[in-house]
C-alpha positions as a Markdown table, in Angstrom:
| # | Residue | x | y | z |
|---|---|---|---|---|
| 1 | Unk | 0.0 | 0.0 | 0.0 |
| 2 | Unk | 1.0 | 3.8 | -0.7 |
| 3 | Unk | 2.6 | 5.8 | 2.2 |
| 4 | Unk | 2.5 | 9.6 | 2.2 |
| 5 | Unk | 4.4 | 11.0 | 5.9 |
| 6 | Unk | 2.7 | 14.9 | 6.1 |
| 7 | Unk | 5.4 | 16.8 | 8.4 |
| 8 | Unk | 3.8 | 19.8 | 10.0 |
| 9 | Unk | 6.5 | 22.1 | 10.4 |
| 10 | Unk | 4.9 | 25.1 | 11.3 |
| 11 | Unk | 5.8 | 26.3 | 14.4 |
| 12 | Unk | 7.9 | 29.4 | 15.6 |
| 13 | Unk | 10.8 | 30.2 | 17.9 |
| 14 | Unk | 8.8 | 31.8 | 20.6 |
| 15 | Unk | 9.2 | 29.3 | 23.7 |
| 16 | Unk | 12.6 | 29.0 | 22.5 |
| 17 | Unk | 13.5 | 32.6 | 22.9 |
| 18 | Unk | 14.6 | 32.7 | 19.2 |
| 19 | Unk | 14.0 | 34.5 | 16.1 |
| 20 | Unk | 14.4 | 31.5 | 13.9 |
| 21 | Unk | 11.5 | 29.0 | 13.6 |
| 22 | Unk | 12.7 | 26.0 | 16.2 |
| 23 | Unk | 12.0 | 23.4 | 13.3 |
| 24 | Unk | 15.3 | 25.1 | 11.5 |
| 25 | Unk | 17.6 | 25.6 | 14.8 |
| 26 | Unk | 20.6 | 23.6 | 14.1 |
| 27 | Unk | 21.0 | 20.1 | 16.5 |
| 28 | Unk | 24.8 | 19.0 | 15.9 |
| 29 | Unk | 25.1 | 21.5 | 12.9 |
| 30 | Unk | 22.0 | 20.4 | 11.1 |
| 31 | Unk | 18.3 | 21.6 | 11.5 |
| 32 | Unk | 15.9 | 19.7 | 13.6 |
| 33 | Unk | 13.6 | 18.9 | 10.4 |
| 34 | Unk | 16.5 | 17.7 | 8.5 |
| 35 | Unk | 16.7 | 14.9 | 11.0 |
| 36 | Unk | 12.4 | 14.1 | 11.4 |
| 37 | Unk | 12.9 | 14.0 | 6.9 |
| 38 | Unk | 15.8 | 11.7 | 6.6 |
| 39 | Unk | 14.0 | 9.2 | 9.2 |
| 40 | Unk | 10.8 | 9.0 | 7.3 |
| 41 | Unk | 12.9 | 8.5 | 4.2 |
| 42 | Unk | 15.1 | 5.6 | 5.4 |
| 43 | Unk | 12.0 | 4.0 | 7.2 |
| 44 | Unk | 10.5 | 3.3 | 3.4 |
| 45 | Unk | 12.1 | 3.6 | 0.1 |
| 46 | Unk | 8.2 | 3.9 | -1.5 |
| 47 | Unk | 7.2 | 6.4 | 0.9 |
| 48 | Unk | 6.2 | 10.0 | -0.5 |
| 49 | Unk | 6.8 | 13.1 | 2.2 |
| 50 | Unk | 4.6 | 16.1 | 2.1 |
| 51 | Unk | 6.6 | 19.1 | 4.0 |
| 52 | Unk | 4.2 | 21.7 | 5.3 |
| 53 | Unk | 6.1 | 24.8 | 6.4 |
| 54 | Unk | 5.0 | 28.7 | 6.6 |
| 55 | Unk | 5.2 | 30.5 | 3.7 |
| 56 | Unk | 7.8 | 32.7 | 5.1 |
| 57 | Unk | 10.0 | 29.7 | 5.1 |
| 58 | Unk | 9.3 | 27.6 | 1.5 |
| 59 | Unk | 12.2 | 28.4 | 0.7 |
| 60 | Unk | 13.7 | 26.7 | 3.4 |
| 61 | Unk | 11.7 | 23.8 | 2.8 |
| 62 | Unk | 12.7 | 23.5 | -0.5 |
| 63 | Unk | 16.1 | 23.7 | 0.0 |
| 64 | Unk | 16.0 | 20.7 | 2.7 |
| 65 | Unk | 13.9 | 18.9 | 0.2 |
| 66 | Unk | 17.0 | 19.4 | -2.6 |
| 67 | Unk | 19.6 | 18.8 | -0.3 |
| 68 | Unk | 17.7 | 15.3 | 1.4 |
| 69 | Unk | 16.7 | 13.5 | -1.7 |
| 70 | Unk | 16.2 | 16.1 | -5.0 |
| 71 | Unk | 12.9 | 17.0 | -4.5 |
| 72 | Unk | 12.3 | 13.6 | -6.0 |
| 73 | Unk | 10.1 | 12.0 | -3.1 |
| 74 | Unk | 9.5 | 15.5 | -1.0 |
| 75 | Unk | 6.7 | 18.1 | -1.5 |
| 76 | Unk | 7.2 | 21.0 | 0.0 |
| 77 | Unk | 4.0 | 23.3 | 0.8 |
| 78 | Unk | 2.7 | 26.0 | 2.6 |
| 79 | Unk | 0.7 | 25.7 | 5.8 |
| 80 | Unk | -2.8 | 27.2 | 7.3 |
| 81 | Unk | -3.2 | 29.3 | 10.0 |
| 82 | Unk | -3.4 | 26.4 | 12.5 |
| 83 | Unk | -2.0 | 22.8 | 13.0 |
| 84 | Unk | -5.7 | 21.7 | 11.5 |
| 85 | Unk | -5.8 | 23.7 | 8.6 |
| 86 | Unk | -1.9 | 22.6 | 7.7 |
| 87 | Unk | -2.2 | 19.1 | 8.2 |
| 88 | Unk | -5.6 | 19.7 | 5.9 |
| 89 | Unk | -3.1 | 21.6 | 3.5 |
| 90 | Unk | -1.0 | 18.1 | 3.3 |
| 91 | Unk | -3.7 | 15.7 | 3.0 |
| 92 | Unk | -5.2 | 17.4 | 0.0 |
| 93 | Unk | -2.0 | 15.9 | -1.7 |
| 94 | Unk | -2.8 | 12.2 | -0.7 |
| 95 | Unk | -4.3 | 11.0 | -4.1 |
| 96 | Unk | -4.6 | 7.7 | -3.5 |
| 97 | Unk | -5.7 | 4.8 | -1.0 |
| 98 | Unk | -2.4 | 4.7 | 1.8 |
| 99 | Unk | -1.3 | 4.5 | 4.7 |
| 100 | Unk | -0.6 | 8.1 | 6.4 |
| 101 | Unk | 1.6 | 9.4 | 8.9 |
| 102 | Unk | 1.0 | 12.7 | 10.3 |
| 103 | Unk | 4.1 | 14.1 | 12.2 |
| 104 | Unk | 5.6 | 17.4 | 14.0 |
| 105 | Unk | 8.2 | 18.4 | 12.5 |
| 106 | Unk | 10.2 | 19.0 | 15.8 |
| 107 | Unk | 9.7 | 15.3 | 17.0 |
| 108 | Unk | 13.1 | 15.2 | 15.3 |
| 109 | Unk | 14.4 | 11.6 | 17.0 |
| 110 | Unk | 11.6 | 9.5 | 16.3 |
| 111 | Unk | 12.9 | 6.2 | 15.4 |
| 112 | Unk | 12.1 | 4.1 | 12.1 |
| 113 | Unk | 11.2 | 1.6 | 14.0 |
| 114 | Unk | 8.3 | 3.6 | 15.4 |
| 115 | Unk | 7.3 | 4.6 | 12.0 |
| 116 | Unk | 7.5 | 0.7 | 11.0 |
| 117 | Unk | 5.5 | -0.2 | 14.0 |
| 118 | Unk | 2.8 | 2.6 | 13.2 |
| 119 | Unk | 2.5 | 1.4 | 10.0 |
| 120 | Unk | 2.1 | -2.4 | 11.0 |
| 121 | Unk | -0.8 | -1.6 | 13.0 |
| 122 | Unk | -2.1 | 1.1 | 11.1 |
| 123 | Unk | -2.9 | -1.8 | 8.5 |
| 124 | Unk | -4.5 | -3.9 | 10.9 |
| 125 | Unk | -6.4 | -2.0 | 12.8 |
| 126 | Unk | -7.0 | 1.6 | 10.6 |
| 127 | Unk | -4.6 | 3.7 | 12.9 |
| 128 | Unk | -1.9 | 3.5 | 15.0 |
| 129 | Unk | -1.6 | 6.7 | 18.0 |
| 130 | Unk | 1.9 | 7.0 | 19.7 |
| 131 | Unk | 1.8 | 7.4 | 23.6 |
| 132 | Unk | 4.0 | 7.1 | 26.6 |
| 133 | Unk | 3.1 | 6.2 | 30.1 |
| 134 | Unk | 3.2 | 9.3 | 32.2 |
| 135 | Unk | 5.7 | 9.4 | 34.8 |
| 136 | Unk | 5.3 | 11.9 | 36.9 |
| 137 | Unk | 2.3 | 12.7 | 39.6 |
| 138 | Unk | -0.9 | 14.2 | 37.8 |
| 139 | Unk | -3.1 | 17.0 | 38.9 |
| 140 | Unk | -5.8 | 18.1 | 37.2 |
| 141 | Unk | -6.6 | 22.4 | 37.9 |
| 142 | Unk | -10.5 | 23.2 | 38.1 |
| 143 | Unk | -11.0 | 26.5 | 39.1 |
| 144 | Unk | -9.3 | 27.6 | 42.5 |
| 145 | Unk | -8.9 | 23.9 | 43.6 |
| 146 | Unk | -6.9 | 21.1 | 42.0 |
| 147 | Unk | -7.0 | 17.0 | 42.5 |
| 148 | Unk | -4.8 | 14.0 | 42.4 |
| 149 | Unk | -5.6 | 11.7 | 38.9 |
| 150 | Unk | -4.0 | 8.4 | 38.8 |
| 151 | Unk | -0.8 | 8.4 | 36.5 |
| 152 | Unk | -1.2 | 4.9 | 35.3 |
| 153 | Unk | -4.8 | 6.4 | 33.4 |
| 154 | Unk | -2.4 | 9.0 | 31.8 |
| 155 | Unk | -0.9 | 8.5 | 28.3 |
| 156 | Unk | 1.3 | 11.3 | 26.8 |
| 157 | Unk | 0.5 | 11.8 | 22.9 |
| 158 | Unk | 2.5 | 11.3 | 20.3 |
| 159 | Unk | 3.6 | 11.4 | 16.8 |
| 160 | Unk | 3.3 | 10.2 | 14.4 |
| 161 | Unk | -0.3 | 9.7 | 14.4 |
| 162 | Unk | -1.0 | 7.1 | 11.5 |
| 163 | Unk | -4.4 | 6.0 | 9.7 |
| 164 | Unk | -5.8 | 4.3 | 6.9 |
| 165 | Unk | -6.3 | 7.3 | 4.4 |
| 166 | Unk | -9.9 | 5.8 | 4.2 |
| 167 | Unk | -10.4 | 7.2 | 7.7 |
| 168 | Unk | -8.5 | 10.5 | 7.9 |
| 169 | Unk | -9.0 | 11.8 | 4.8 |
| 170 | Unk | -13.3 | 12.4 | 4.8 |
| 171 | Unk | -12.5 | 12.8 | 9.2 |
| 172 | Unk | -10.8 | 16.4 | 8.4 |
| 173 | Unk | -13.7 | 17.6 | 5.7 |
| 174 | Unk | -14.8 | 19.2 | 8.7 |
| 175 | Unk | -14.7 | 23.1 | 10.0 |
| 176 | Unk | -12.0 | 23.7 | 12.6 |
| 177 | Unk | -13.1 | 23.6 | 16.4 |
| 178 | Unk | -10.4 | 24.2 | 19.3 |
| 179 | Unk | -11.1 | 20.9 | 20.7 |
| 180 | Unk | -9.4 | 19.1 | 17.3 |
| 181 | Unk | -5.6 | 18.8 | 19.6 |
| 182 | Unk | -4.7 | 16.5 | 17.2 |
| 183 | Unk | -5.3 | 14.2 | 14.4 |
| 184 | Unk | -6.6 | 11.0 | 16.5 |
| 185 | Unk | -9.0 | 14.0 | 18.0 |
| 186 | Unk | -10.8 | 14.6 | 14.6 |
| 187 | Unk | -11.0 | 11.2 | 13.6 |
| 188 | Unk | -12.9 | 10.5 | 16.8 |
| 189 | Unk | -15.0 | 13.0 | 16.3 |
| 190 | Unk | -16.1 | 11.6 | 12.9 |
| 191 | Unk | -17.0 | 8.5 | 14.7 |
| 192 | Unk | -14.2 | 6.3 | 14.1 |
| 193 | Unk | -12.4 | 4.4 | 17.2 |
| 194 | Unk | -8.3 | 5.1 | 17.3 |
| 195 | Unk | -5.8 | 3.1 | 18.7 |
| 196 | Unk | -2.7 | 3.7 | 20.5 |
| 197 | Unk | 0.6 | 2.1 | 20.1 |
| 198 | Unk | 3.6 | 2.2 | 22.4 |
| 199 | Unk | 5.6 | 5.1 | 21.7 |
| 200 | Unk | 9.3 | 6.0 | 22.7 |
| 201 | Unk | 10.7 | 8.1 | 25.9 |
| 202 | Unk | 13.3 | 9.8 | 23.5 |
| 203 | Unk | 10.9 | 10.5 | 20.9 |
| 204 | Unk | 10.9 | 14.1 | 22.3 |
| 205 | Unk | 8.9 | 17.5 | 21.1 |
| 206 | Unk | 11.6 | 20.1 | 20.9 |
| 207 | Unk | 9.8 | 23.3 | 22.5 |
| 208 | Unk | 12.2 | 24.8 | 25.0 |
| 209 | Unk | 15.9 | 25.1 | 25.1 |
| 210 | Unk | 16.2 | 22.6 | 27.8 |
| 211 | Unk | 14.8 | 19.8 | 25.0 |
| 212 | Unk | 17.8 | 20.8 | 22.6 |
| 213 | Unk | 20.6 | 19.7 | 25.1 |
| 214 | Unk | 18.5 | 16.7 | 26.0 |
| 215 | Unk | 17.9 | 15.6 | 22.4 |
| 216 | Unk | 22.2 | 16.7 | 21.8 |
| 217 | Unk | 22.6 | 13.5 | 24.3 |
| 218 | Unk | 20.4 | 11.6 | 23.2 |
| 219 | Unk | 22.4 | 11.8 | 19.4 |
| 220 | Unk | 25.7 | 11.0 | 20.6 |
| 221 | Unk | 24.1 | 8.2 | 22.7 |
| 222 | Unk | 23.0 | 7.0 | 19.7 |
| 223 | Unk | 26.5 | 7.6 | 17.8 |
| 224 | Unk | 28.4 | 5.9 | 20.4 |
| 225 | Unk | 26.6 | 2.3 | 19.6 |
């Protein structure tokens, strides 16, 4: 079956403290997005990668597209005005029955193995939702008070989020509502069950500078096997 990877890559350097998107900041002299492309690309030869960036930063795109692979199995295009509306951007380009991945840009170690696994179950089952056990101790604000939730009910999200095309595809014909967090959130809300799959502890969203230095171990870690 066809595999299309959309990689939202839309975000901006404001929790960072930078002027530079975070997707392009440099981890061990290459951008962060460079790594989340060449991972998608080694994790299938027949897989096709839609790029959705700002259009402030096509160009960018486009050059990380050239440099990667020759444009010949990246598409680079612009975003929408929210993490919805880009990922609805991508999926216009999905032509054909697949398997899709839907990933943030910034989740820049994700493994292929991950993206193997998510595919595996994706075809089994019509979707295949990355999530972590949470560690810490939970509490949930309401109003002025706050209460204790048991962690082993919590699951920390990831990507990428992976379904049938069947199922994703006529889930986001929809208008935006705040309550669409993520992809699995607008597929439920068409109707359709989603199912998670074990993620990975290191498959980290880069969103302060604290992440950077954690994800610059985590690479050498890697390097030193």
């Amino acid at each position: 079956m066809k595999k299309y990877a959309v990689i939202v890559a839309g975000g901006s350097g404001q929790r960072m403290g930078t002027s530079i998107p975070k997707q392009f900041l440099l981890l061990q002299g290459k951008p962060l997005l460079w790594y989340s492309l060449q991972v998608f690309l080694q994790a299938f030869d027949d897989l096709q990668i839609i790029l959705v960036v700002p259009g402030d930063n096509l160009a960018e795109g486009e050059r990380l597209a050239k440099e990667l692979d020759g444009n010949t199995r990246i598409r680079v295009i612009t975003g929408g005005s929210t993490r919805f509306h880009s990922v609805q951007n991508g999926l216009a380009c999905v032509t054909s029955p697949s398997i899709v991945f839907v990933h943030d840009g910034v989740r820049c170690l994700v493994s292929t193995d991950l993206i193997r696994r998510c595919y595996t179950q994706a075809l089994e089952k019509g979707s295949a939702i990355p999530a972590v056990a949470a560690t810490d101790s939970i509490r949930v604000v309401e109003g002025a008070s706050h209460l204790v939730m048991d962690r082993n009910r919590v699951w920390i999200i990831q990507t990428p989020q992976t379904f049938r095309s069947e199922l994703l595809l006529p889930a986001f014909q929809r208008d935006y509502t705040e309550g669409f967090t993520d992809e699995a959130t607008v597929v439920e809300a068409s109707g359709e069950a989603v199912y998670l799959i074990d993620g990975e502890y290191t498959n980290i969203k880069i969103t302060r500078p604290v992440d950077l230095l954690v994800a610059e171990r985590i690479l050498a870690d890697r390097s030193s096997l």
